[in-house]
N, C-alpha and C positions, 0 to 999 in steps of 0.2 A: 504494500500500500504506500509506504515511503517513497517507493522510486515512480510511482507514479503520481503522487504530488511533485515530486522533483522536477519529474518531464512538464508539468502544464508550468512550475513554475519558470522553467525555461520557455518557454512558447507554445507548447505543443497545446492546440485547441481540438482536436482529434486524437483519440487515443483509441487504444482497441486493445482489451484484457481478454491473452488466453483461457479459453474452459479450462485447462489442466494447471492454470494458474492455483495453488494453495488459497481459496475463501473469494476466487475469480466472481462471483457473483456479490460478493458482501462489497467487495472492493466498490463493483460500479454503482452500487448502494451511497457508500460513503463520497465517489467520485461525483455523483449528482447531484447530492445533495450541496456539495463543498463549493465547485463550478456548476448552478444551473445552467451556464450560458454557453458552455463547451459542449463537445460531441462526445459520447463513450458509447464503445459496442465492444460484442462480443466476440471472440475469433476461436477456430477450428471448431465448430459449431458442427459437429456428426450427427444430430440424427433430434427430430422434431420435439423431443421429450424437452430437451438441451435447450433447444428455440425456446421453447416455453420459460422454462426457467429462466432464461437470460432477458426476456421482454417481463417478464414479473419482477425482477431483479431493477430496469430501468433502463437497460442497452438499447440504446436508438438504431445500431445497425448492426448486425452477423456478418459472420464471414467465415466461409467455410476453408480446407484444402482440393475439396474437389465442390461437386456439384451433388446435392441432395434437392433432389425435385419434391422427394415430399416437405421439405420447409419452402423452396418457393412457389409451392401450389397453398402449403398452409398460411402467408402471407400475403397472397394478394390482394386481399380485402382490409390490409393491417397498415400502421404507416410506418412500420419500422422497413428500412431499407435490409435483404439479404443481398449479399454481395459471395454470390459461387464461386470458384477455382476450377479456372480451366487452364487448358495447358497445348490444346491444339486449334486448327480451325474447325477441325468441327466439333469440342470443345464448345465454343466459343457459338457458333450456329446455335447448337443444340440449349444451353443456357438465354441466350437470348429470344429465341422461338419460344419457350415454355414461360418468359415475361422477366427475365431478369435485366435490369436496366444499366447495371455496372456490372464487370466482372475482375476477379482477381487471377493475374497471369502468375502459376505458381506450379513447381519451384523456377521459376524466370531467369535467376542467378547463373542454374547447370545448365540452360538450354543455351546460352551464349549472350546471358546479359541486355546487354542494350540493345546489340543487333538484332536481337531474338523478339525485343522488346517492339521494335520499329518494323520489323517482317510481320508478326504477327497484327498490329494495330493498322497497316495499311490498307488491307480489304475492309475493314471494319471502323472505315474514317468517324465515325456519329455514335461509336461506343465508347465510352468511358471507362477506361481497362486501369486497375492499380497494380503496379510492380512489386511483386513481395518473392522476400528470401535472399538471403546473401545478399544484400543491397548494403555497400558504405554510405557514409556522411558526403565522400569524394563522390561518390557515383550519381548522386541526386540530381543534378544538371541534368546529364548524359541520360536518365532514363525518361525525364520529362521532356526533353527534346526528341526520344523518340517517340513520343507518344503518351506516356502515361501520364494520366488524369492526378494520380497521387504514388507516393511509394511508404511500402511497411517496412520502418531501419529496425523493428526491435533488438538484436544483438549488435546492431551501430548504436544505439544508445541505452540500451539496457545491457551493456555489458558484466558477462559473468562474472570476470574478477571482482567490478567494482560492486557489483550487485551482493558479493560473499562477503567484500571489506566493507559493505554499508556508507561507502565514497556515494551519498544522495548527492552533494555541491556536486561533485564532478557527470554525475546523470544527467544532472540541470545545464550544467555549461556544453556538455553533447548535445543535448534537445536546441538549445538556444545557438549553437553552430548549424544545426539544421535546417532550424528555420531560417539563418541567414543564406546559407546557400538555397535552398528554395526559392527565397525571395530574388537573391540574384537571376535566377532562370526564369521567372517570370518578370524579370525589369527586363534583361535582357532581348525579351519577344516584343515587348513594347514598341 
């Protein structure tokens, strides 16, 4: 819970707390109440039971590693955004046909990155795809230039070490380099 106070008090206004997170639910309880004005969802979100729980919990948005149709059929009538894992183009088809609005390219990292990033988002120029896994603080530019909408740095700024030595200052001054390099890619396009 600490390091994700950390992170918003560096910038981060979207946050996404894994399910196998230790109290992953109490968390975005306390994250909501603390920032109403911020964004918190849930991630790796397998299987509709989980949806449940994390939309009773307060997560504005899921996010899975692949695609569970039965959470984006169980959502369509709901206003919490799921956001699927897809990883191919037809992937990518098949999630968006059955009504999903964004999708998460994952693992995007192994597939070759940016390039993988900017291959895949060109047939699908009006999707909104987020870059997750393996992603640096360096690489943020390069992934929004090829395309994606957003990227998940979790081990770029929730790092292990500093996560075990309880270095929160130092989570917070990663979130807060993040958000500057973001901001840079979008001044940049201007």
């Amino acid at each position: 819970m600490k390091a994700a106070h950390a992170a918003v008090r560096g910038g981060v206004s979207v946050l996404e707390v894994v399910m196998s997170t230790p109290g992953a639910l109490e968390v975005i309880c306390d994250l909501r109440r603390s920032y109403p004005s911020l964004t918190f969802g849930i991630g790796t979100v397998l299987n509709p039971e989980d949806a449940r729980k994390a939309i009773r919990a307060g997560a504005q948005f899921l996010m899975s590693p692949g695609t569970v149709m039965e959470i984006l059929h169980d959502l369509e009538e709901r206003e919490v955004l799921y956001i699927p894992g897809v990883l191919t183009p037809t992937e990518v088809i098949s999630a968006s046909s059955a009504g999903a609005e964004v999708v998460k390219v994952y693992p995007v990292s192994v597939m070759g990155g940016e390039a993988y990033m900017r291959a895949l988002k060109k047939p699908f120029p009006s999707l909104p795809m987020v870059a997750s896994q393996g992603i640096s603080i360096d690489s943020i530019n390069g992934y929004l230039e090829a395309g994606a909408s957003a990227v998940v740095l979790s081990d770029a700024i929730f790092d292990k070490e500093l996560m075990r030595e309880r270095k929160f200052d130092e989570i917070s001054e990663l979130a807060n380099l993040s958000i500057l390099q973001a901001s840079q890619s979008r001044m940049t396009k201007i």
